[in-house]
N, CA, C and O of each residue as an XYZ file, in Angstrom:
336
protein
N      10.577     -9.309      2.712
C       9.193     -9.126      2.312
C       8.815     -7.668      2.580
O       9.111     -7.057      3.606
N       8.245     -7.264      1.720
C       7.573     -5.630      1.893
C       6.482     -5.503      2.481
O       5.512     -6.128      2.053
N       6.385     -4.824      3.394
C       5.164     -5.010      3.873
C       4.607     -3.239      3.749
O       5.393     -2.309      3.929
N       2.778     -2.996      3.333
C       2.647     -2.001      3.628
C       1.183     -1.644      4.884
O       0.204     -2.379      4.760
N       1.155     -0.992      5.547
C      -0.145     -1.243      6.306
C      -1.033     -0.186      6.398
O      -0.443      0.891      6.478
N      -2.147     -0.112      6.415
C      -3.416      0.496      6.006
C      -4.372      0.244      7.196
O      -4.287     -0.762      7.901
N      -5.242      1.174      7.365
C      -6.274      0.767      7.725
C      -7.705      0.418      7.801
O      -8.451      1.384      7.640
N      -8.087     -0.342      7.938
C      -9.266     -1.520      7.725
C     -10.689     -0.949      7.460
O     -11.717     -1.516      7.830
N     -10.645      0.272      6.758
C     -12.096      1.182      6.563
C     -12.025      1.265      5.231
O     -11.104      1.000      4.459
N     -13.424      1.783      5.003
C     -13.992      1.617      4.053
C     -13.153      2.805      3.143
O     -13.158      2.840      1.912
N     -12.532      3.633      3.911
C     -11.851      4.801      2.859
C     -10.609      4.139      2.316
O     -10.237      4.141      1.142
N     -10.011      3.558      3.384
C      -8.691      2.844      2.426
C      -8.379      1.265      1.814
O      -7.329      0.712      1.488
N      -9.811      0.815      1.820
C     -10.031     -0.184      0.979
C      -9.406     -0.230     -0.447
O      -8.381     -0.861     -0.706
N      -9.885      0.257     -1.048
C      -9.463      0.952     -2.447
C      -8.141      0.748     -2.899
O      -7.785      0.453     -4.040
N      -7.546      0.909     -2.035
C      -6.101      1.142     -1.974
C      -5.860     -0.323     -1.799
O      -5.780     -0.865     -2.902
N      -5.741     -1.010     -0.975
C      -5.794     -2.911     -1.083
C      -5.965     -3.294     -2.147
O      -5.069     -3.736     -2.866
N      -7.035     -3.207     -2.422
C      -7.833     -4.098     -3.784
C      -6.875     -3.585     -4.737
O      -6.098     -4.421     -5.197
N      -6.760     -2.360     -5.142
C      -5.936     -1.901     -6.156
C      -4.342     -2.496     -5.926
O      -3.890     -3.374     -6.660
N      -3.804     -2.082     -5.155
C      -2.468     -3.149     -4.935
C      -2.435     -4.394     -5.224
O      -1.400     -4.804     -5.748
N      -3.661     -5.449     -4.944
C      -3.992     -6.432     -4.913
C      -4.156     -6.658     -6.869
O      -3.376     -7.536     -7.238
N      -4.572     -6.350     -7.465
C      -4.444     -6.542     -8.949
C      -3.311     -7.413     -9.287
O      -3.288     -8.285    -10.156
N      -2.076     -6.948     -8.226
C      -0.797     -7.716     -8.805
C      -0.677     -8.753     -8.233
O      -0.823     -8.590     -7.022
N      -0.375    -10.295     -8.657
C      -0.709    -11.483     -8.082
C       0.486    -11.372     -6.891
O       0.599    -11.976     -5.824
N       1.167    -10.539     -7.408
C       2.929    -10.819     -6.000
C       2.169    -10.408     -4.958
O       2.596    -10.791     -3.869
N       0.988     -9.625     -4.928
C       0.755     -8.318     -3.809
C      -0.337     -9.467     -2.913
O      -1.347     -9.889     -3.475
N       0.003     -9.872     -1.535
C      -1.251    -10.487     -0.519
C      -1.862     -9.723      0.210
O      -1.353     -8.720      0.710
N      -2.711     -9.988      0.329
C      -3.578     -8.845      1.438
C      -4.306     -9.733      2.390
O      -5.075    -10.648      2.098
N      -3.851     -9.217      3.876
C      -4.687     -9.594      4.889
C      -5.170     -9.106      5.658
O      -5.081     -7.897      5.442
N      -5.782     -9.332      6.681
C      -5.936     -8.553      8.144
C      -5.395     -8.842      9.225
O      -5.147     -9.979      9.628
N      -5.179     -7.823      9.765
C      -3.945     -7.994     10.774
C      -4.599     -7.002     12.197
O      -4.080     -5.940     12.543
N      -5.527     -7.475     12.715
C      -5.877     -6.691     13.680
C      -6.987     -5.694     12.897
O      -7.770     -6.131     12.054
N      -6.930     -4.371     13.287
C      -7.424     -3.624     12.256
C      -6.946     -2.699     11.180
O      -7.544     -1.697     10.788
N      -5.927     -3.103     10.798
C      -5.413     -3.239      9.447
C      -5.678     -4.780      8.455
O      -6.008     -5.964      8.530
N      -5.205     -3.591      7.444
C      -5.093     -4.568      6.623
C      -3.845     -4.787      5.463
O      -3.949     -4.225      4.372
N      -2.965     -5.423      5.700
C      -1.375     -6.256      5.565
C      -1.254     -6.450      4.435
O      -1.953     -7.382      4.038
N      -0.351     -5.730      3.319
C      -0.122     -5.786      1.886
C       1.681     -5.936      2.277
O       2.438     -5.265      2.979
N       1.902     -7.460      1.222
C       2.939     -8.127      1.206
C       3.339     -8.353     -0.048
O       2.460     -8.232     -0.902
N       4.227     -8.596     -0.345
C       5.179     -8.906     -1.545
C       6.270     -9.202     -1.462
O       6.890     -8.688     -0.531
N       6.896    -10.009     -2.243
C       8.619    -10.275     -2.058
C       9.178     -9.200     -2.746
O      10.406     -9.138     -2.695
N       8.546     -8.269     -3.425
C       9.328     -7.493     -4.304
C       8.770     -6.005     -4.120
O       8.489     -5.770     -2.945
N       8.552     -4.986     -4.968
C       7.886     -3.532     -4.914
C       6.212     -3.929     -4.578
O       5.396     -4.762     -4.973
N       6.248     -2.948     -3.735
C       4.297     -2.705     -4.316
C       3.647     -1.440     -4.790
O       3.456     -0.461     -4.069
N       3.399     -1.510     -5.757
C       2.642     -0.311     -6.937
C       1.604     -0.587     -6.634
O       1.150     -1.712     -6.429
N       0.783      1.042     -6.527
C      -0.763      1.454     -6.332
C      -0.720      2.420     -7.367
O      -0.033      3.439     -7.280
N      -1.638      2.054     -8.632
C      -2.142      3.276     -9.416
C      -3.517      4.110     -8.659
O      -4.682      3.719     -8.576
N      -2.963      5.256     -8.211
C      -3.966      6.347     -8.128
C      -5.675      6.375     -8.616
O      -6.808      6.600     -8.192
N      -4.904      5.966     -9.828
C      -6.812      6.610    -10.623
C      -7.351      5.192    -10.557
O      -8.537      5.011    -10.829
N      -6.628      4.247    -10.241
C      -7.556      3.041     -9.758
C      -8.000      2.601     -8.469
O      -8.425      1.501     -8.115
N      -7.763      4.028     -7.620
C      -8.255      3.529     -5.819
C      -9.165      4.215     -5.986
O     -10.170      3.794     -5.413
N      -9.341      5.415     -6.706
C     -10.557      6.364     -6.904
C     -10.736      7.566     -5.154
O     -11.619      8.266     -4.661
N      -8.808      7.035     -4.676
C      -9.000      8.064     -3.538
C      -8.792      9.363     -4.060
O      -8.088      9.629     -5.034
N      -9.747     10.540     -3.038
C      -9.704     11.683     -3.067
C      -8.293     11.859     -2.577
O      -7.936     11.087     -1.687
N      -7.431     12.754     -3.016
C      -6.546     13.622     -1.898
C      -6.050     13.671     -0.367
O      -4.935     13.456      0.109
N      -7.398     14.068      0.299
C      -7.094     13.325      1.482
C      -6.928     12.074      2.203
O      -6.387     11.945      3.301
N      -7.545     10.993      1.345
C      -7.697      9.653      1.637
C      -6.090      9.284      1.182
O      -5.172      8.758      1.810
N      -6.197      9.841     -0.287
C      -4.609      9.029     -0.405
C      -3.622      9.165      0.088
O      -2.790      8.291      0.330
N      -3.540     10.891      0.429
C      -2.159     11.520      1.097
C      -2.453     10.978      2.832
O      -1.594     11.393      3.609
N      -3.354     10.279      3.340
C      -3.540      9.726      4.872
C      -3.673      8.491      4.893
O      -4.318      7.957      5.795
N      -2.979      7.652      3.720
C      -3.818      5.890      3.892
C      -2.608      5.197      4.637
O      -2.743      4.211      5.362
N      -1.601      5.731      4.413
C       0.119      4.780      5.075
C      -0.565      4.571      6.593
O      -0.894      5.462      7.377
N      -0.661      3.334      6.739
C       0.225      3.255      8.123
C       1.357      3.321      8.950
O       1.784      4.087      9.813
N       1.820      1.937      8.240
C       3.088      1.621      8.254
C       3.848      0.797      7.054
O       3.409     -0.034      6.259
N       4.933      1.255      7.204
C       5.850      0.331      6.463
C       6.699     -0.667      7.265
O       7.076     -0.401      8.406
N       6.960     -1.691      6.716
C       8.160     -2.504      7.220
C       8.627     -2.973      5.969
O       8.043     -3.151      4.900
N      10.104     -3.179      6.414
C      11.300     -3.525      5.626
C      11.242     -2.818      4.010
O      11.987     -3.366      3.197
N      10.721     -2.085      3.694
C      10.399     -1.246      2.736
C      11.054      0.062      3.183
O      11.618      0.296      4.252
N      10.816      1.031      1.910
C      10.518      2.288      2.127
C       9.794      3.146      0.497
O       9.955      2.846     -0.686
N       9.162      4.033      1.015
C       8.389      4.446      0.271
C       9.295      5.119     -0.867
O       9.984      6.023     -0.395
N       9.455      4.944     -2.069
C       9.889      5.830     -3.127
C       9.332      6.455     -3.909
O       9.827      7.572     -4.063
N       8.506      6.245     -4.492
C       6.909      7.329     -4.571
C       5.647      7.353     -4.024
O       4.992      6.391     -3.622
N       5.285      8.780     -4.039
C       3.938      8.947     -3.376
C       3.023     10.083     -3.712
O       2.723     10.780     -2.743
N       2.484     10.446     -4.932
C       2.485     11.322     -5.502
C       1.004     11.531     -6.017
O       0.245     10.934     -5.255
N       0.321     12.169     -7.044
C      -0.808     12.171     -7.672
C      -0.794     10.786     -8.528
O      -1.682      9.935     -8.478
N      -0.188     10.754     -8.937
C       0.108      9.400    -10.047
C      -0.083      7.949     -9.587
O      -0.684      7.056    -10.185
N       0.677      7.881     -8.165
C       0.201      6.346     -7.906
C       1.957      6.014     -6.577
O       2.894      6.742     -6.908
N       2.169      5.383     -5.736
C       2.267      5.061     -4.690
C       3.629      3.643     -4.743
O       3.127      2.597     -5.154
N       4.796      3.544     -4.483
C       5.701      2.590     -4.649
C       6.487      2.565     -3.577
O       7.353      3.352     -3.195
N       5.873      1.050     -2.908
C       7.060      1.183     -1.902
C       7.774     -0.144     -1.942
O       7.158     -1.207     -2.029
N       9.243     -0.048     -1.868
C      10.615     -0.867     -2.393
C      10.778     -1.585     -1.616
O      10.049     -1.313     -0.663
N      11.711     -2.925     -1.345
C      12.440     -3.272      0.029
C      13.585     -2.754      0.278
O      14.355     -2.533     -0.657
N      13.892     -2.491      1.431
C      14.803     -1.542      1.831
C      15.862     -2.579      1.970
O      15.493     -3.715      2.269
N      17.413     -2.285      1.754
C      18.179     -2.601      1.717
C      19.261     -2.618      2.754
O      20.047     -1.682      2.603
N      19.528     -3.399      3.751
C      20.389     -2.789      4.848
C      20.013     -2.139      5.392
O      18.913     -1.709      5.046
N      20.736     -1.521      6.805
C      20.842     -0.419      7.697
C      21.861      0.378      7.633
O      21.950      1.331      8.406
């Protein structure tokens, strides 16, 4: 499972909901984050979080069992990682 983690403010909301579009993508709360899951990739289009720059290039928390393969102006993909 991919997991990506964020945190629970109003700046990186955006970023949830928008992940969330895709029915694979769950979103919860996890303390004060908030827990984006999938069995497979999770894609964030950019121009649909409506983050500025700094919000987007600072929203990662964390990853687990993933890793990030894009992260760019365009929009945000992180994979499940394969092995060690």
């Amino acid at each position: 499972m991919t997991t990506l983690y964020v945190l629970d403010i109003d700046d990186f909301r955006p970023l949830a909901v928008a992940a969330a579009a895709d029915p694979a993508v769950a979103v919860r709360r996890r303390g004060p984050y908030l827990e984006l899951t999938s069995p497979g990739p999770i894609t964030v289009d950019r121009a649909a979080t409506g983050c500025r720059n700094a919000i987007w290039y600072s929203a990662v928390a964390a990853v687990r069992d993933g890793v990030i393969t894009q992260w760019d102006g365009k929009g945000m993909r992180i994979e499940a990682s394969h092995g060690d």
